[in-house]
C-alpha positions as CSV (number, residue, x, y, z in Angstrom):
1,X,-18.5,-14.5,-4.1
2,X,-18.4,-11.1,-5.6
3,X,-19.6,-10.5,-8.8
4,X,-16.2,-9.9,-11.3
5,X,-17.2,-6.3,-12.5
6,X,-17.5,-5.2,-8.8
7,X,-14.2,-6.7,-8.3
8,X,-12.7,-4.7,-10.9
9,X,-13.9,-1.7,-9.4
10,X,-12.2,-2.4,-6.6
11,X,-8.5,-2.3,-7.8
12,X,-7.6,1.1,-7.6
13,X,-8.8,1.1,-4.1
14,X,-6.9,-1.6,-3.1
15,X,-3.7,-0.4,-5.1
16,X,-4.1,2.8,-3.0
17,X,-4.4,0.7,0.1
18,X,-1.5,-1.7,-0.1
19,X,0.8,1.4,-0.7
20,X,-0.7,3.1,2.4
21,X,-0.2,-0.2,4.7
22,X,3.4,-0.2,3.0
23,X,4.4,3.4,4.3
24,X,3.2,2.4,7.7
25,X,5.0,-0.9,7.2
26,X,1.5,-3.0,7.4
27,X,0.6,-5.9,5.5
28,X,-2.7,-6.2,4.1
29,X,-2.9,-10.3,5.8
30,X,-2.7,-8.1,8.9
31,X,-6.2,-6.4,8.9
32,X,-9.3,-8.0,9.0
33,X,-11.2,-8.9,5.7
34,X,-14.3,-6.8,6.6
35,X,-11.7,-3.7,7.1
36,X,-9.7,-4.7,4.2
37,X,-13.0,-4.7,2.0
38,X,-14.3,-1.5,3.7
39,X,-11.2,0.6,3.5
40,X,-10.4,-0.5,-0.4
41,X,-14.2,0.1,-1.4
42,X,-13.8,3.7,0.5
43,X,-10.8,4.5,-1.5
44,X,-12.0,3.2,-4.9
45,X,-15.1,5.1,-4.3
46,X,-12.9,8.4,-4.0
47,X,-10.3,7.3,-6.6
48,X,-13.6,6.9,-9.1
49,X,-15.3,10.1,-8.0
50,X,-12.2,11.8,-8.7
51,X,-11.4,10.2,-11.9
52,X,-15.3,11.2,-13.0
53,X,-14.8,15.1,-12.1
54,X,-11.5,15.3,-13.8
55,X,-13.2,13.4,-16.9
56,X,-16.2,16.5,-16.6
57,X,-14.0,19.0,-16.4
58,X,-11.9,18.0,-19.6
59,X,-14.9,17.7,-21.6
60,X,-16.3,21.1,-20.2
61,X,-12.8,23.2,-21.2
62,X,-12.9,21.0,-24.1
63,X,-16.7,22.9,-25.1
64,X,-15.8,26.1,-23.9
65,X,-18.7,24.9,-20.7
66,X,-18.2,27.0,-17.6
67,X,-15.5,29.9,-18.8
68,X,-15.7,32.8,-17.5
69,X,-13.6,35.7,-18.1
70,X,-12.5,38.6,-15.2
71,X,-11.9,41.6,-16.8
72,X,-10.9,42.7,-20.4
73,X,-12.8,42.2,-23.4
């Protein structure tokens, strides 16, 4: 069994892959549970990633981190 914090980790992941089966009219019953697992971990994994850089970059424009201005004064 998997551990119930890894679990939650996987829900956007398999969010995101239930609405791509569903475009390509797929159930997730139809795939394998090793692919099911892999795909949903792969997508929460770039769901999460992403969701860390946008978090970053809010908190850097937030501090004035990173600005830099072209021109002018």
């Amino acid at each position: 069994m998997m551990d119930a914090n890894f679990e939650k980790l996987l829900i956007p992941g398999e969010f995101t892959l239930k609405m791509l089966l569903w475009m390509i009219d797929m159930t997730p019953e139809t795939l394998d549970d090793s692919i099911h697992f892999a795909l949903a971990l792969g997508l929460s994994l770039i769901i999460w990633a992403w969701s860390f850089r946008i978090c970053v970059e809010l908190i850097k424009k937030a501090l004035g981190i990173g600005q830099y201005h072209r021109g002018g004064q």
